[in-house]
N, C-alpha and C positions, 0 to 999 in steps of 0.2 A: 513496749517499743524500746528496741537499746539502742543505745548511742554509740556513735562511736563504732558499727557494724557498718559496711559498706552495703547496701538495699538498692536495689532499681525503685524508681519511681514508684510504679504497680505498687509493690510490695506496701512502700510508706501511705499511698491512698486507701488501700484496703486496713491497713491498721488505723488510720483514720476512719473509716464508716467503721470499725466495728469496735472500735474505743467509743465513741459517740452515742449516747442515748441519748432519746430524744427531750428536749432542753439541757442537754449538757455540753459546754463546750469541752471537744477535742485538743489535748496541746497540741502546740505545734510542733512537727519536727524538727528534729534537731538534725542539720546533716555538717559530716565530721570535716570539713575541707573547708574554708572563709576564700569564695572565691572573689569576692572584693580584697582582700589585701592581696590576693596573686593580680590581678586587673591592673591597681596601683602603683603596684611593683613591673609591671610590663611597662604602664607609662611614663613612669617617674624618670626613666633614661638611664638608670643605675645599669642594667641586663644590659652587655653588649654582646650582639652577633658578631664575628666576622663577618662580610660581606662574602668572602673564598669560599666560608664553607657551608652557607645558604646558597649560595651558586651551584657549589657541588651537590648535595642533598638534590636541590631545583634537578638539575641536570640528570640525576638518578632517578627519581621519580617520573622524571619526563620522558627519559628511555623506557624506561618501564610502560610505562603506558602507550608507548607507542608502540613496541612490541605487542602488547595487548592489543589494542588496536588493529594492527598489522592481521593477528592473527583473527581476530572477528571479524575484518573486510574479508580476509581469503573464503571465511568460510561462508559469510554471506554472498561472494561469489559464486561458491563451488553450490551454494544450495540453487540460487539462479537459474545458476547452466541446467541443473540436475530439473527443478522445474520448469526452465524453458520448455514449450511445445514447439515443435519446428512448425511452424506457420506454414500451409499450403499454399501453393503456388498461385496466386491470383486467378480467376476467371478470365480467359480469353477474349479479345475484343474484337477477333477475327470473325468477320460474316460469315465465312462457311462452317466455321465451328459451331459460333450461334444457330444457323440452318442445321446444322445436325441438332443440335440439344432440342431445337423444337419438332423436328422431323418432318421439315418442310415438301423433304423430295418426295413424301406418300401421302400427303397432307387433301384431308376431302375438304370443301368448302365449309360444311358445316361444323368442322373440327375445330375451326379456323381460333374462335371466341375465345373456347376451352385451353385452347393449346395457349394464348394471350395470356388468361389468368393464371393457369399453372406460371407459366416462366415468369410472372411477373410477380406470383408468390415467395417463388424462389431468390427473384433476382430486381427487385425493386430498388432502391437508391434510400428506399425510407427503413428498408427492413437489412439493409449488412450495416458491419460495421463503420465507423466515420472513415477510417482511410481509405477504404474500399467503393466511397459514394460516387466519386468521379467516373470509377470506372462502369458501376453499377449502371447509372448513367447513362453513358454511351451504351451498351451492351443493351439497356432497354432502350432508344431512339432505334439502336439496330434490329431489335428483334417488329419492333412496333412497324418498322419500316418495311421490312420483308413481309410478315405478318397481312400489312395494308395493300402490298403489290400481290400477295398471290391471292386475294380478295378478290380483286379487278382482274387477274388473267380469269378468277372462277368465272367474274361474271362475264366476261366476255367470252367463253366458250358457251356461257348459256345461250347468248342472244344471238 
């Protein structure tokens, strides 16, 4: 191991394990910089900054980064946009449109069940997404509703 060579870390550990047999101690390394006398020398008060031009430095480095910055928003933006899906237009809460999607107007009596569980597969308040519950919501009270009235016309054209 030389002294006196500048080494990454790495470098000085593995010359440690492979100086070292076993019951022999490893020297220590030697590294060429005494970073307590710079420490002391920092706080002893002898080193003066200006304050003008750690301001300036501060102010350079801050632009900088902020231009970085700048430019890493934009592009976390533009990915965004670029994956944004345009989100389809809500389900309609209109009863005649609901009466079509279930197919009310040719609807036999004993279709009646089926045609309930389909739209309610579809369109439950437990199965879309959260912001879409409310509406799900209404849209099944409506369908349940129409669904329950053409029930009672079937049965009253039976009797």
């Amino acid at each position: 191991m030389g002294t006196g060579i500048n080494r990454d870390f790495a470098s000085l550990l593995d010359d440690l394990f492979v100086a070292s047999e076993p019951g022999e101690v490893a020297p220590a390394p030697t590294i060429p910089f005494d970073y307590l006398a710079v420490a002391d020398e920092l706080h002893s008060g002898r080193i003066r900054v200006a304050g003008e031009t750690v301001a300036a430095e501060y102010r350079e480095a801050g632009a900088a980064l902020e231009d970085e910055f700048v430019s890493l928003l934009d592009m976390v933006k533009a990915d965004a946009k670029a994956a944004a899906v345009q989100e389809p237009e809500p389900p309609s809460i209109d009863p005649e449109v609901i009466a079509a999607e279930l197919g009310l107007a040719d609807a036999k009596p004993a279709d009646l069940a089926r045609m309930r569980r389909i739209f309610a597969l579809a369109n439950h308040p437990d199965r879309v997404a959260p912001h879409l519950r409310q509406r799900a919501m209404v849209r099944m009270q409506l369908a349940n509703m129409m669904i329950d009235d053409a029930k009672r016309r079937g049965a009253k054209k039976k009797s």
